[in-house]
C-alpha positions as semicolon CSV with decimal commas, in nm:
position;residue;x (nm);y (nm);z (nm)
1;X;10,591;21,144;22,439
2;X;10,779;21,092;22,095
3;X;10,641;21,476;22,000
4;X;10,730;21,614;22,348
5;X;11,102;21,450;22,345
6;X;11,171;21,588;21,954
7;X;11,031;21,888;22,065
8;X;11,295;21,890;22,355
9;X;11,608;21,803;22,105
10;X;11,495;22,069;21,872
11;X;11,539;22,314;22,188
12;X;11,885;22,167;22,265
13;X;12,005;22,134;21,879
14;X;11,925;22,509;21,885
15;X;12,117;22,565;22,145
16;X;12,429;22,362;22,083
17;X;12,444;22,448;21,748
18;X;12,466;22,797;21,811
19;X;12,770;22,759;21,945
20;X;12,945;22,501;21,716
21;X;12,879;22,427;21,372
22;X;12,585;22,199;21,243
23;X;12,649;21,798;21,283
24;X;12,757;21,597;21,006
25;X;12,365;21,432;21,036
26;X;12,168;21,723;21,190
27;X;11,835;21,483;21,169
28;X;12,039;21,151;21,299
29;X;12,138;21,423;21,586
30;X;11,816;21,538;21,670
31;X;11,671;21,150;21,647
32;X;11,950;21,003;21,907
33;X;11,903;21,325;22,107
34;X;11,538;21,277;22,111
35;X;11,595;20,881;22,197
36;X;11,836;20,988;22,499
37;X;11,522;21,215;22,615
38;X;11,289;20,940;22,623
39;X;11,452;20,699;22,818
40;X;11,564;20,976;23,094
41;X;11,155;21,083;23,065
42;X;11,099;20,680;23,131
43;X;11,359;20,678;23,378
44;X;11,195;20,978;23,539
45;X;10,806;20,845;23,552
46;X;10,962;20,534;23,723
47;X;11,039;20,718;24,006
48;X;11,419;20,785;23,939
49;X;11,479;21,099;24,152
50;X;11,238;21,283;23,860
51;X;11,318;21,673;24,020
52;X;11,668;21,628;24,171
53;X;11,890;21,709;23,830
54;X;11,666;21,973;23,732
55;X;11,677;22,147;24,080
56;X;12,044;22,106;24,127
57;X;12,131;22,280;23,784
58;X;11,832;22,613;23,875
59;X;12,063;22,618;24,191
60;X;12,382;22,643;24,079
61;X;12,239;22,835;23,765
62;X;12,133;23,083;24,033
63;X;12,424;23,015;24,276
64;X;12,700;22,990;23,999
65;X;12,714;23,375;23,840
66;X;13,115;23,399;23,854
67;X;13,071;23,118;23,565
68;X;12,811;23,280;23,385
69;X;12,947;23,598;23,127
70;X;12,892;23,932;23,278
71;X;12,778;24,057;22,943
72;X;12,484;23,871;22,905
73;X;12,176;24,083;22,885
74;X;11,981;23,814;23,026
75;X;12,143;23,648;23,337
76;X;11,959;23,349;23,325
77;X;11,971;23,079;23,071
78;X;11,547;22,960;23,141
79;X;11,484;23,315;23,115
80;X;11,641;23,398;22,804
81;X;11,447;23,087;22,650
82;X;11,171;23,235;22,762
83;X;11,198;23,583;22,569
84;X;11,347;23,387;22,311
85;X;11,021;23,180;22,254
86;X;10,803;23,482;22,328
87;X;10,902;23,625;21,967
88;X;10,697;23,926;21,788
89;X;10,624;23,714;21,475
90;X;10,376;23,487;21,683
91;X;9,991;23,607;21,794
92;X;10,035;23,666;22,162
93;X;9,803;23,385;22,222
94;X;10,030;23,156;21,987
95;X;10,375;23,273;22,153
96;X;10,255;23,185;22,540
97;X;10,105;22,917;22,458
98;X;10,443;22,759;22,267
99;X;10,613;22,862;22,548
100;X;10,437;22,714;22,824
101;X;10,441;22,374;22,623
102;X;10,794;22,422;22,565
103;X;10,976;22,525;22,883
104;X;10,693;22,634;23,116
105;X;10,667;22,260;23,217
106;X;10,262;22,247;23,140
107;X;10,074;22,005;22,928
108;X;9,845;22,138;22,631
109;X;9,532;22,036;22,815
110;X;9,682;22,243;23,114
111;X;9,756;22,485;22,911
112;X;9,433;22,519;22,687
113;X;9,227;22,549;23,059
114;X;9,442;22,828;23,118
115;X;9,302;22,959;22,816
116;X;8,987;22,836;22,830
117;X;8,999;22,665;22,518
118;X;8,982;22,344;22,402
119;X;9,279;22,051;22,441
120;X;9,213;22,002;22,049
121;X;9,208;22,364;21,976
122;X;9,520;22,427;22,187
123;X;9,717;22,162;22,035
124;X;9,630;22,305;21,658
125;X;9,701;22,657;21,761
126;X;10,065;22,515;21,929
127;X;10,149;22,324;21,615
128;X;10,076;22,608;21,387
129;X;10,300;22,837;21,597
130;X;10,587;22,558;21,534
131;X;10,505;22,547;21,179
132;X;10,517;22,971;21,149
133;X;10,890;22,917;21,294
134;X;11,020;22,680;21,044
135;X;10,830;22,820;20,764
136;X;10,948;23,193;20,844
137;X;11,328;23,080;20,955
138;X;11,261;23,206;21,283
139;X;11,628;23,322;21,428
140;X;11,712;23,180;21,768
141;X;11,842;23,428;21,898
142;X;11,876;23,616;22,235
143;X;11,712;23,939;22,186
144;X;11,923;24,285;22,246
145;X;11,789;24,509;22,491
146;X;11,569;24,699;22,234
147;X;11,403;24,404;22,153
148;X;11,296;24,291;22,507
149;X;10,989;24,577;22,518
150;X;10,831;24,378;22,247
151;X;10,805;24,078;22,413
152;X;10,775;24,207;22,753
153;X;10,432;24,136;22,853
154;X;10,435;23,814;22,705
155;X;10,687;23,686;22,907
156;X;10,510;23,869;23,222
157;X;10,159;23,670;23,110
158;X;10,361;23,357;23,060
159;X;10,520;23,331;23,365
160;X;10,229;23,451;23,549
161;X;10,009;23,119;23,412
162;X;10,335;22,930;23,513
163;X;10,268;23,038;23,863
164;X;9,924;23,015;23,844
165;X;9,931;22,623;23,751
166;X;10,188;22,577;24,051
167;X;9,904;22,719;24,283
168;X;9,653;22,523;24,144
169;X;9,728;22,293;23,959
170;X;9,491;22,139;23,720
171;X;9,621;21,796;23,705
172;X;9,777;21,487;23,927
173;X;9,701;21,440;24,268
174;X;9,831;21,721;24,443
175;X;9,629;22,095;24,440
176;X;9,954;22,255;24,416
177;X;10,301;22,220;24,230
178;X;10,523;22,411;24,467
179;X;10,834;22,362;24,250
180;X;10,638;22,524;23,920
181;X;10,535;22,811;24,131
182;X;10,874;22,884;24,291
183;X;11,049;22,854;23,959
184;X;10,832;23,165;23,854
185;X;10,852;23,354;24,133
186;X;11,228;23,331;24,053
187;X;11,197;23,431;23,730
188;X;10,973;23,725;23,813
189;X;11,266;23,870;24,029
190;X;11,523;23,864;23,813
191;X;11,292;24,010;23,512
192;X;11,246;24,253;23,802
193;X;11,632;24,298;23,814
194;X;11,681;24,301;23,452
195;X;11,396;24,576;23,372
196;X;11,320;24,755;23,710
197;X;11,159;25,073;23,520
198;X;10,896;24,846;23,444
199;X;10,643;24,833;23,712
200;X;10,435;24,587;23,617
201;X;10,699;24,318;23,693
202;X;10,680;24,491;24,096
203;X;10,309;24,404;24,076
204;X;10,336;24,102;23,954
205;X;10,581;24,047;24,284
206;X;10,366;24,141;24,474
């Protein structure tokens, strides 16, 4: 849980700081950031309304547009994530994978079945990818349109095996995880939207 929850500030101190400058503290920020996720993951396991926040922001995310910026190249904040984790400088394998542990909502042993590896193997390939970032100052940055073809199929393949855990899922009690499924199938239409030349987004529709 403590690796998960950094993991999850590190995604938010990239994204604030982006748009301000860097905290006075930037590791005292990401360790009270990373504090505030654990007790809302707590909070969550215990049964407080676990799906309700994250559903209400995907609906006015989707709902909301006049508030979004008409310029953006990719209309969706999830979805630019996505292509933003799916970066060239990974292995294929390496750059799904991250991003399925980091906002595809899957565990590594979910993951690694999906790749029909092992839960050890998975985890060393993931935490090599996160070392390659750091190590090679990784940008985070939203790619232009030229840069999308590059990562294209990775975010197809990524939120394909998003879908495909929703389905059938591999874990818990339940043999399907309607809201992981549904989130992809959203995501699928407006890559669809964004790149409709591309037909292997319409298959993947369909």
């Amino acid at each position: 849980m403590a690796e998960d929850c950094l993991q999850d500030a590190l995604l938010s101190a990239f994204e604030h700081w982006e748009r301000s400058d860097l905290p006075r503290s930037p590791a005292a920020w990401l360790l009270k950031a990373a504090q505030s996720k654990v007790i809302d993951r707590i909070r969550r396991d215990r049964g407080f309304a676990a799906k309700i926040p994250e559903l209400t922001y995907l609906y006015e995310l989707e709902n909301n547009g006049d508030d979004a910026e008409e310029s953006a190249m990719i209309p969706d904040e999830r979805l630019q994530m996505i292509f933003i984790c799916c970066h060239p400088a990974l292995a294929e394998k390496s750059r799904v994978a991250l991003t399925l542990r980091a906002l595809g909502g899957l565990s590594t042993e979910q993951i690694a079945a999906a790749f029909l590896d092992t839960s050890e193997a998975m985890q060393r390939r993931i935490t090599r990818a996160k070392k390659k970032i750091a190590g090679a100052w990784i940008a985070y940055k939203v790619p232009d349109a030229e840069e999308l073809p590059a990562r294209f199929v990775s975010v197809l393949r990524t939120l394909y095996l998003i879908f495909n855990e929703g389905y059938a899922s591999r874990s818990g009690n339940a043999l399907t995880r309607v809201d992981l499924s549904d989130e992809a199938i959203r995501l699928v239409r407006i890559t669809a939207k964004l790149m409709p030349e591309e037909c292997e987004v319409q298959g993947l529709l369909r």
